[in-house]
C-alpha positions as CSV (number, residue, x, y, z in Angstrom):
1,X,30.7,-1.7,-11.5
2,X,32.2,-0.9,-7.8
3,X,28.5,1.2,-7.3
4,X,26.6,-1.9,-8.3
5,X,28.2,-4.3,-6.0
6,X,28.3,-2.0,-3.2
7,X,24.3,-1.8,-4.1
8,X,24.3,-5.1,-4.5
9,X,25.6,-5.7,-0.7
10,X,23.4,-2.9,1.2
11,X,20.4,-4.2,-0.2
12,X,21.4,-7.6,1.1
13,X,22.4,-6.4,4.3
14,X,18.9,-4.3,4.3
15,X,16.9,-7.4,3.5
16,X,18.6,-9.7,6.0
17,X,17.8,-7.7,8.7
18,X,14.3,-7.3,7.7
19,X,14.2,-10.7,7.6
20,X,15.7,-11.1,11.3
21,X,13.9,-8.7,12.6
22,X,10.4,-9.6,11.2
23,X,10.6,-13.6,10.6
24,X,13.0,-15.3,12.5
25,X,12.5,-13.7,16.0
26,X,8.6,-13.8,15.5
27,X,6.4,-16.8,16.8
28,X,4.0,-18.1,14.4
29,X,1.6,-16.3,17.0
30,X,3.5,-13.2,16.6
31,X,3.8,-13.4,12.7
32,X,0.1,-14.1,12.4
33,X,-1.5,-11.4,15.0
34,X,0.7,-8.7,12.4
35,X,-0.4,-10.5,9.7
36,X,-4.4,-9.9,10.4
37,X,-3.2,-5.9,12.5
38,X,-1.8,-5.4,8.4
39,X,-5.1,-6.6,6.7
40,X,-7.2,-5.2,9.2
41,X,-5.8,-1.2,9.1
42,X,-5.8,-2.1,5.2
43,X,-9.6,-2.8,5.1
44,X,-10.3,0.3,7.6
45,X,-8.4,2.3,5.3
46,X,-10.2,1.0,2.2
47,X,-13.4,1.2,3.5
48,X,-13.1,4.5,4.7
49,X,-12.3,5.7,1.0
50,X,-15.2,3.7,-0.2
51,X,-17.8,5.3,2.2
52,X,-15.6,8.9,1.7
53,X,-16.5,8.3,-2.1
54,X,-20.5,7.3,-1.5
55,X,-21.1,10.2,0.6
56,X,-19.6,12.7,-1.4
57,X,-20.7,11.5,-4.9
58,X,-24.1,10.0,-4.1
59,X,-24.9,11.9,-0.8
60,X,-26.7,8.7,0.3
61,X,-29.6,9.3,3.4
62,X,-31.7,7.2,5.7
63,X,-30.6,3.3,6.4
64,X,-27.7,3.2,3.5
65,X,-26.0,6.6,5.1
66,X,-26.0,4.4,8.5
67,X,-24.8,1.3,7.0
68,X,-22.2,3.5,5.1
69,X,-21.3,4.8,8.4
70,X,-20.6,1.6,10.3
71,X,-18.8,-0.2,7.2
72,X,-15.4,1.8,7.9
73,X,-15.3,1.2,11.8
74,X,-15.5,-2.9,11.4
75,X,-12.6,-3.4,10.4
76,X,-11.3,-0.8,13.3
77,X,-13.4,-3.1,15.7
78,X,-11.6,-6.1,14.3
79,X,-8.2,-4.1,15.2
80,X,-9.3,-3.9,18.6
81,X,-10.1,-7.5,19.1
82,X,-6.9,-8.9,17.0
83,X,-5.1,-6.5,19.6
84,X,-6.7,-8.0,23.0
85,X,-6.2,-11.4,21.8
86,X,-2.8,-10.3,21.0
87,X,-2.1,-8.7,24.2
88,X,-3.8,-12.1,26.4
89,X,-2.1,-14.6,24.4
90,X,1.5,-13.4,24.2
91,X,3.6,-15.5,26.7
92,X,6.7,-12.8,26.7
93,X,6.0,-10.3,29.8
94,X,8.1,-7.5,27.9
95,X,7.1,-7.7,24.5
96,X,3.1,-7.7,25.7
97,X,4.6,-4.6,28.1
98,X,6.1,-2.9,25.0
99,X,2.6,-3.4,22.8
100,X,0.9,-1.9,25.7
101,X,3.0,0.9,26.2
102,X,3.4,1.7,22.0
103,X,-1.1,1.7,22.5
104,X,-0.7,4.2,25.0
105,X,1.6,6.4,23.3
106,X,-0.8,6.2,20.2
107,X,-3.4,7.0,22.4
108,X,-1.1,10.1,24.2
109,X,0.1,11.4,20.7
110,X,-3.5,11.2,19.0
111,X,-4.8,12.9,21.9
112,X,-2.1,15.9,22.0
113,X,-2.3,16.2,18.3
114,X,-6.4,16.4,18.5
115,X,-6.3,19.0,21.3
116,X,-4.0,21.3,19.5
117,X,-5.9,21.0,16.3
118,X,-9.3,21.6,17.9
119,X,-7.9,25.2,19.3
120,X,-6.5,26.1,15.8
121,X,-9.8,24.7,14.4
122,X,-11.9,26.7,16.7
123,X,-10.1,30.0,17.4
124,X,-8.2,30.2,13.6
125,X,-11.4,28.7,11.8
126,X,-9.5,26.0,10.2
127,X,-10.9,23.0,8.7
128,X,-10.7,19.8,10.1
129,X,-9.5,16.3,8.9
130,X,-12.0,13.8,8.0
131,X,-13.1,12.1,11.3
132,X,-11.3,8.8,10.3
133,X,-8.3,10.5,10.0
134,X,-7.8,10.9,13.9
135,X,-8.0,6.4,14.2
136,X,-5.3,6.4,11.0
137,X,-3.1,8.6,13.2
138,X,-3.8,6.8,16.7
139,X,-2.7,3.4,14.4
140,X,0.1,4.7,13.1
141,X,1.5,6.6,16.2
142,X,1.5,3.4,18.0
143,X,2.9,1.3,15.0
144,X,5.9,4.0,15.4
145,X,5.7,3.8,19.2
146,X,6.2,-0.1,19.0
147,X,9.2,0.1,16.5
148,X,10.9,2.8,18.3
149,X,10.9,0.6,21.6
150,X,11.6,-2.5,19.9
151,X,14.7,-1.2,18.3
152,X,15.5,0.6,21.8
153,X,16.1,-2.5,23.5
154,X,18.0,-4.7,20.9
């Protein structure tokens, strides 16, 4: 019984900060621009698998490899832009300075990662990722980046 109150209390404790730290403190501006980042690395993601699936099953050629191509990058396109209206509409100097900073330690850390791959890729003969894999890391890097400074200066 003691275990499932003590339970009972961290997960409250865990959801309450979640809450502070994602809802109350956010602007609806905020709230929305991570709302459409979410959807949008979603759909890149999805679409990626989709066209992964095409090519490998139906080994499509001609216009439909193309448009099969460009379908996963969209959504990656629609990052970009969610992120430069982000970036030219927030009003708070050091939270656009922290998004800024996270992108370029995305960028840094994707960058370093790709570089020593490429050697081991080239000198070890080691396969390489799928292509998309190197935007899902540059996302995901920064996402960390961003949390990591956040947290930092709370």
């Amino acid at each position: 019984m003691a275990f499932a109150s003590a339970f009972k209390h961290q997960s409250a404790l865990f959801q309450e900060s979640d809450l502070a730290m994602f809802n109350k403190n956010l602007s609806k501006f905020q709230r929305r621009s991570v709302q459409l980042f979410s959807s949008s690395i979603i759909l890149t993601a999805f679409f990626t698998m989709m066209a992964r699936t095409w090519f490998k099953d139906y080994h499509p050629t001609g216009l439909l490899a193309w448009l099969l191509a460009i379908v996963p990058a969209l959504p990656f396109l629609g990052t970009i832009v969610i992120i430069s209206r982000y970036i030219t509409g927030e009003k708070d100097e050091y939270i656009r300075a922290q998004v800024l900073l996270a992108l370029l330690q995305g960028s840094f850390i994707t960058l370093i990662i790709t570089i020593v791959y490429s050697f081991l890729q080239n000198f070890l003969n080691i396969e390489g990722p799928p292509a998309m894999f190197y935007v899902d890391m540059f996302l995901v890097a920064s996402m960390f980046a961003l949390r990591y400074h956040l947290r930092r200066s709370q």
